[in-house]
N, C-alpha and C positions, 0 to 999 in steps of 0.2 A: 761514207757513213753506213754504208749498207752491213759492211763487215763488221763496223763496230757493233753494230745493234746486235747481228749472229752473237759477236763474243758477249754482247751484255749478257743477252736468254739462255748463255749455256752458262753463268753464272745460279743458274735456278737451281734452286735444291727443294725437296721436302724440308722445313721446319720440324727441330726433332722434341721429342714431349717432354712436361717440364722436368727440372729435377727436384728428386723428394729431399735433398736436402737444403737446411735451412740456411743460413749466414755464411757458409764455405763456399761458395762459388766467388771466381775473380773479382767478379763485378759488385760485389755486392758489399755495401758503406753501411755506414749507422743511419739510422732512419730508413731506412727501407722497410717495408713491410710485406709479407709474403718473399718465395725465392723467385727470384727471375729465372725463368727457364733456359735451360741448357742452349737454345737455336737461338734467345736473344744473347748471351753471353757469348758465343761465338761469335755473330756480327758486332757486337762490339770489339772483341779483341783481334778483329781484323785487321791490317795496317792503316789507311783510310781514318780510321777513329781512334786511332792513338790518343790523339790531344781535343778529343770531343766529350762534351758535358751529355749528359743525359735525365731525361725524366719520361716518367707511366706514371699511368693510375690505369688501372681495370678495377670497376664494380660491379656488381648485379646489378640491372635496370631497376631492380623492387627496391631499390635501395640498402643491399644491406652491407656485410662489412669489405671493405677492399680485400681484392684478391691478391695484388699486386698494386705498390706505391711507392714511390720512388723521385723527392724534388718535386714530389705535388705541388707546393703551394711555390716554387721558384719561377720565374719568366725566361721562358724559352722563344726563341724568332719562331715565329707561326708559320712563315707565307702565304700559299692560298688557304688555308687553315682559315684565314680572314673571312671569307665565303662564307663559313658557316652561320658567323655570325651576321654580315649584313644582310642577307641573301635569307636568313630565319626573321628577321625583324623586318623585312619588307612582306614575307607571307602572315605575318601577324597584322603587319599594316592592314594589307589590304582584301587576305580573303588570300584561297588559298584556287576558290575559283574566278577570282576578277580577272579582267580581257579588257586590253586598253582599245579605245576605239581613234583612227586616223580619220581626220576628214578632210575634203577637199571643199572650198567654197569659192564663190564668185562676189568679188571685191571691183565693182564697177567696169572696166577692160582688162581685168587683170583675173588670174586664175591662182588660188592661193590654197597648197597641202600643207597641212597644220602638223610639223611633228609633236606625238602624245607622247613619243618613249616606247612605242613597239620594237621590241628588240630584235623582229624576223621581218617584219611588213612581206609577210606572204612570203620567204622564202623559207628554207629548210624542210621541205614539204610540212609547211604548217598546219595542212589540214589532216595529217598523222596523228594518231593518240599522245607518238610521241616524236617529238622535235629532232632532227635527221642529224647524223653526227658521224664520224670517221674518227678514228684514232690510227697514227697522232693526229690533231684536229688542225682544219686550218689554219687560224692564227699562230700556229708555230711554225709552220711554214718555211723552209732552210734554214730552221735550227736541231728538226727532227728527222728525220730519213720518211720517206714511204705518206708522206701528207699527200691529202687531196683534197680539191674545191669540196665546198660544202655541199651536201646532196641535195637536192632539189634546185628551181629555178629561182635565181636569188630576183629576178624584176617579175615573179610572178604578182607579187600585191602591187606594185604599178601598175601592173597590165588590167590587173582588176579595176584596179579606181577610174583608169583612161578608158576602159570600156562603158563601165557606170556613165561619167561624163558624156562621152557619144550617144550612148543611151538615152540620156537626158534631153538631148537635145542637140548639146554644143558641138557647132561644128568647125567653131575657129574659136581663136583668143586673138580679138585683135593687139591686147596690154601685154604686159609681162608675164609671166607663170614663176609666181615666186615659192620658196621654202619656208613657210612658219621655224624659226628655230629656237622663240622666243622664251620656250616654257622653261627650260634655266640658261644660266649661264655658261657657256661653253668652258670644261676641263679639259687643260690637261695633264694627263696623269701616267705613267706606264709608257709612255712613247707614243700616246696615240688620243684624240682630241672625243671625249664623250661629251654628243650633241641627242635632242631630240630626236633627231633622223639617223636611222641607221638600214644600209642596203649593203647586204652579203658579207657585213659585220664591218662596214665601210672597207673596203680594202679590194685592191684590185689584185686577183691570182693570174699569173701567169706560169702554166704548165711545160716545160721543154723535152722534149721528144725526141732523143737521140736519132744523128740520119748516119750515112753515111761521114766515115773519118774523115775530117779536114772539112765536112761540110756544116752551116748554120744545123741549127736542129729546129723540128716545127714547134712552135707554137700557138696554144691554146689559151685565149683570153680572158676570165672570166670577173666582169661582166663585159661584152664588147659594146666599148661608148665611143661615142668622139669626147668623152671627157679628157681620156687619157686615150694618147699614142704609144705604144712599144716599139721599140727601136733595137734589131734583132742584133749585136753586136759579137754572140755567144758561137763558140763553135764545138764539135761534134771532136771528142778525143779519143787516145787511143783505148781499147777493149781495158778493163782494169785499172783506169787510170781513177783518179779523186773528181768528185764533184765541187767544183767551185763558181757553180752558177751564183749569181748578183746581180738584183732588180736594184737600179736606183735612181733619180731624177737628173734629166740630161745634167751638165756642170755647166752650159750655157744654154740660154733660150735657142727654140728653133723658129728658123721663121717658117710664120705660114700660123705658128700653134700657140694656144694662150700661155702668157709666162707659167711655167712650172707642171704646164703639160705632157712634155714627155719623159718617158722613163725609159732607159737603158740595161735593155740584158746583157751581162757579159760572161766571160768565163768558160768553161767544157763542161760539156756533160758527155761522160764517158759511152764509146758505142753499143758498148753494154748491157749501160745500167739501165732501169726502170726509169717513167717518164719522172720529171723531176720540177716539183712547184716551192714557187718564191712569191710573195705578198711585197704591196706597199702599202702604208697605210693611210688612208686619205687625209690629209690634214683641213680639208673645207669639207665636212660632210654636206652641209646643206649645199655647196654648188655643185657637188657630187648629184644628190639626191635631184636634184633644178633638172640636169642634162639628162638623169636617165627616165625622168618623170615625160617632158618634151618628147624625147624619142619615144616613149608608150604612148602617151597623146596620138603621135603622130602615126606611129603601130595599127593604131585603133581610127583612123580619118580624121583625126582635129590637127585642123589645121594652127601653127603658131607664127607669130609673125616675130615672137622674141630671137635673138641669139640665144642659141642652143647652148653656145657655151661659157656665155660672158657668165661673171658672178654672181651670186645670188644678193639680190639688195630688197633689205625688211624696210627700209627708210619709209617707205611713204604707207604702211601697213595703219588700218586703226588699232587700236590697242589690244592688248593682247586681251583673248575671250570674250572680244564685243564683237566677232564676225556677222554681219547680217545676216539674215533671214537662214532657211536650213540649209544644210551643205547637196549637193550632187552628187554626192559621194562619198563613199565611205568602207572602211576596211577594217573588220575585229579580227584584233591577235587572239595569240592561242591562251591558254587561262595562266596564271602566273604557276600555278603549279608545275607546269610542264618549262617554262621561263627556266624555273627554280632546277627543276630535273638539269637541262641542257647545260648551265651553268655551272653545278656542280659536277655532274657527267665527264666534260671537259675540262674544267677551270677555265672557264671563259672570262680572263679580265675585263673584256669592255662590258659583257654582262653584268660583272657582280657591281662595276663602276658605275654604270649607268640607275641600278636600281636604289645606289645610294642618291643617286641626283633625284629619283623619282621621290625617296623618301624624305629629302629636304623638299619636295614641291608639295609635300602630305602634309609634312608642318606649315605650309606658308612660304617658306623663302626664293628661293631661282640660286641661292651660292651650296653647290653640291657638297661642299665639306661640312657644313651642317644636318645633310643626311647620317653624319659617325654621330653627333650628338645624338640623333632617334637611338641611334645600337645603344649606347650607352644607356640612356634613360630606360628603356628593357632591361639591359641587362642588371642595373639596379631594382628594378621590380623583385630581380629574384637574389637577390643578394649579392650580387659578384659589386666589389667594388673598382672605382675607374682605373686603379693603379694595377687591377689584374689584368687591364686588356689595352694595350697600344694599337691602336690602326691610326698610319697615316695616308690610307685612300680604303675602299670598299673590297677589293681584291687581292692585298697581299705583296704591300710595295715593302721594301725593306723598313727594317725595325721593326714591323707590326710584330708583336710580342702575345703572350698570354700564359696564361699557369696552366697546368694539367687539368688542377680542381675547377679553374672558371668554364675549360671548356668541357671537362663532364656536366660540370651543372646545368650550362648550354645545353648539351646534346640529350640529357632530360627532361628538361623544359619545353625542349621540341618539340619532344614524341608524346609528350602531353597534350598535345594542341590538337584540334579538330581533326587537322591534316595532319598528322603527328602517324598516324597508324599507314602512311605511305610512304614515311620515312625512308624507310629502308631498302625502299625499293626507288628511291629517287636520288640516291647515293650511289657513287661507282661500287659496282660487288666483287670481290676478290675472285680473277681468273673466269669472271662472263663478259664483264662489258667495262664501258667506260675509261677512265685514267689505271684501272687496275685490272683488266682485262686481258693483261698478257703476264699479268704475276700468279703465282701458286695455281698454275692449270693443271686440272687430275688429279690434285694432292688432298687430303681430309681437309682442309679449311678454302677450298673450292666451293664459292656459293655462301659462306658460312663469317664469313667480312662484308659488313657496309660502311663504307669510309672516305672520305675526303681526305688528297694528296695535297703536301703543302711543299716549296722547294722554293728557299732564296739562296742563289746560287751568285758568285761573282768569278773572274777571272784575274789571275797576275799576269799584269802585262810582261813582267819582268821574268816571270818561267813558264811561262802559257800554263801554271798548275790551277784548279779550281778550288778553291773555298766554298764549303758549302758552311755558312754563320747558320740557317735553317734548315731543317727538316722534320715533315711531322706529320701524321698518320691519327685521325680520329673520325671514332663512328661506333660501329656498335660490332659483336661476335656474338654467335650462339655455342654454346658450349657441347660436349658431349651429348647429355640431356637437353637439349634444345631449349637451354631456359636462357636469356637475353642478359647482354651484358654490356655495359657503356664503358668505353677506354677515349685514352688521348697519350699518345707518347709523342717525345719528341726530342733531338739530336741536334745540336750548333757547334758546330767549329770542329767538320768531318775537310780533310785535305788531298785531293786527287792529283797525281800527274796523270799527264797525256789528256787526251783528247778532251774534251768539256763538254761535246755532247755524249759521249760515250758515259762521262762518268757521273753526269745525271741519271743517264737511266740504271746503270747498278747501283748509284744512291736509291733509285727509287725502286728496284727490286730487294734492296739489303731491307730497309723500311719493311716491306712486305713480307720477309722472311720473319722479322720480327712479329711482324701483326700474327703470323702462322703462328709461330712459338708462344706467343701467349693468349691465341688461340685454342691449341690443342693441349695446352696445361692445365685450360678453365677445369675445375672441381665438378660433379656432379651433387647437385643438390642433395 
């Protein structure tokens, strides 16, 4: 995959400025308004989007007349596009400085961490201004070339709360040490179970480190528990060959280890290549959180007398929010702003998932699908109605849908907001950082994109070619004159042969040539 990414990046061009002419260009239909510039008609008439639909809108932020419109008001597949919306209706929820607080309390012999929905609990070096992040980011993880653990120590907010407790006093638990996980209902959604508790984004990384040919390669484990075993079954291939490393849960029990605790590396990793990380995804967060909670206890001198690694059991718990007296303990996350940063930063789906769970626990409920109803109830505040915005989860699961116009009007509403004047700087910025930090580097519209990536992607089993039904790019450009402008474009039913990771990312650099292109056509006031 390493080559393929080289072939994607030299894919990169400058986006060329727009054209002065009006209604003669290829692309250009009835109803359009403004010409679409010269760099987006060439990405469109590229092979790839033959038989792809398209829609834009670019306005002025002040609101005044479109610059470019184009199936405005038509519904386009969003994907993480979804983000924007739940991910803004939780910063209206809650404050744009709210910081969820974890606590730890003593429930008679037993030791009890209440997950609130911290989305780091102390890892990512959360005491940073800002929340610690690599691209490509972890959770993609042997889908994308050049991933790495997440930066910081993902049990460092364990380690805090187990210290606190010592502190305290406690120097054993004679009872259980259990996982609060009660504050909603466990989803799942995306492939992966959004709980309360989340530690190093629940997911065990496992890095391989080419050795010598024909031999295992090392292994690095991140986080190292007795929750989970690795089972090295992978070996060390020849110079140039393919990465086809694979983490996955033994195919039977081992003995000695709890059902469903081990996991199986297998595969080559070329002698080569760069070290090479693979994820699982925890499907028990809370007995996850249980065993690595025990081992900081015990890190820190407290003693436990529980199994480390039996399951996590709420059974004999009092009820949820009547914990006696004050807790021993206690850990504040980072403000939701920075939450909000990290998640669009990356497209962190357990993120965007989990705050929709947070925003059905704002309304009242514990069933997280009733978090899209909050989006919804916002986004009618400002006129979008229900039928312009499909979400079926907080992140950007297939068919989530929306129109151009709804999410301009969105991306308005936004930057209106308290926290609104930080916007744009908490959005990936074209060719610095984030999801778009390796598009349009060095070129005029460097610096000058803030935007959120969207990508639903599927594969044919039948030609290994990729369907892309989504793709979509919104956020804001400054124009020439530095005057601010809100867009939303987006592209379904683009057709790739060959490789499917490869043809994601020149989907998602072609996207950015376009943002360039009708970037650098923006008018001077």
């Amino acid at each position: 995959m390493a080559v393929a990414l080289l072939a994607v990046a030299s894919l990169l061009v400058a986006a060329c400025t727009g054209s002065d002419d009006d209604a003669d260009t290829p692309a250009a239909t009835e109803g359009t308004v403004g010409s679409l510039p010269d760099g987006m008609v060439e990405v469109m008439d590229r092979d790839p989007y033959g038989h792809a639909r398209w829609g834009v809108l670019v306005e002025p932020l002040d609101e005044g007349e479109p610059v470019v419109s184009r199936g405005a008001e038509e519904l386009f597949g969003m994907g993480s596009n979804t983000k924007l919306y739940t991910v803004g209706t939780y910063l209206d929820a809650v404050g744009a400085d709210h910081r969820i607080t974890t606590p730890v309390h003593q429930q008679g012999d037993d030791l009890v961490l209440v997950g609130m929905g911290d989305l780091v609990m102390g890892g990512r070096d959360a005491g940073a201004d800002q929340l610690g992040y690599s691209i490509p980011p972890q959770p993609d993880a042997g889908l994308l070339p050049g991933t790495k653990p997440a930066p910081g120590d993902p049990l460092a907010g364990l380690d805090d709360l187990a210290g606190q407790v010592a502190a305290a006093g406690v120097t054993e638990v004679p009872g259980d040490v259990v996982v609060d996980d009660r504050l909603f209902e466990p989803w799942s959604t995306q492939g992966a179970t959004i709980s309360p508790i989340v530690v190093n984004d629940n997911l065990v990384a496992v890095e391989a480190t080419p050795a010598e040919e024909g031999q295992p390669p090392t292994l690095r484990v991140v986080p190292e528990t007795a929750a989970f075993t690795v089972e090295n079954r992978a070996t060390t291939g020849a110079a140039g060959g393919d990465t086809t490393v694979a983490l996955a849960p033994a195919e039977t029990d081992v003995e000695g280890d709890p059902e469903g605790s081990t996991l199986v590396l297998s595969g080559e990793v070329p002698a080569d290549a760069e070290p090479f990380l693979t994820v699982f995804d925890v499907p028990d967060p809370a007995s996850f959180a249980r065993t690595l909670f025990i081992e900081a206890l015990q890190r820190a001198g407290v003693a436990v007398a529980a199994d480390p690694t039996a399951g996590n059991d709420t059974g004999d718990l009092a009820p949820f929010g009547s914990e006696p007296g004050d807790p021993v303990a206690t850990l504040t996350g980072p403000t939701s702003a920075q939450v909000a940063t990290l998640i669009w930063k990356i497209s962190f789906n357990v993120g965007a998932n989990l705050l929709t769970c947070l925003l059905a626990v704002e309304g009242g409920s514990t069933e997280c699908t009733d978090g899209l109803a909050a989006v919804h109830d916002r986004l009618g505040d400002i006129d979008v109605a229900d039928e312009e915005v499909w979400m079926l989860n907080g992140a950007g699961a297939e068919f989530s849908s929306t129109t151009p116009e709804a999410m301009v009007a969105w991306l308005r509403w936004m930057r209106d907001q308290d926290w609104g004047e930080d916007l744009e700087q908490m959005l990936p910025i074209m060719g610095v950082d984030g999801s778009l930090g390796l598009s349009q580097q060095d070129t005029p519209s460097t610096g000058r994109i803030q935007a959120k990536t969207g990508t639903w992607a599927g594969g044919d089993p039948g030609t290994g070619d990729l369907l892309l039904p989504g793709l979509g790019l919104a956020g804001f450009m400054q124009g020439p004159d530095g005057r601010d402008h809100v867009f939303a474009v987006y592209m379904n039913g683009a057709t790739f042969p060959g490789d499917p990771g490869e043809a994601v990312l020149r989907s998602t650099f072609d996207m950015s040539d376009v943002a360039a292109a009708l970037q650098q056509a923006l008018p001077e006031a």
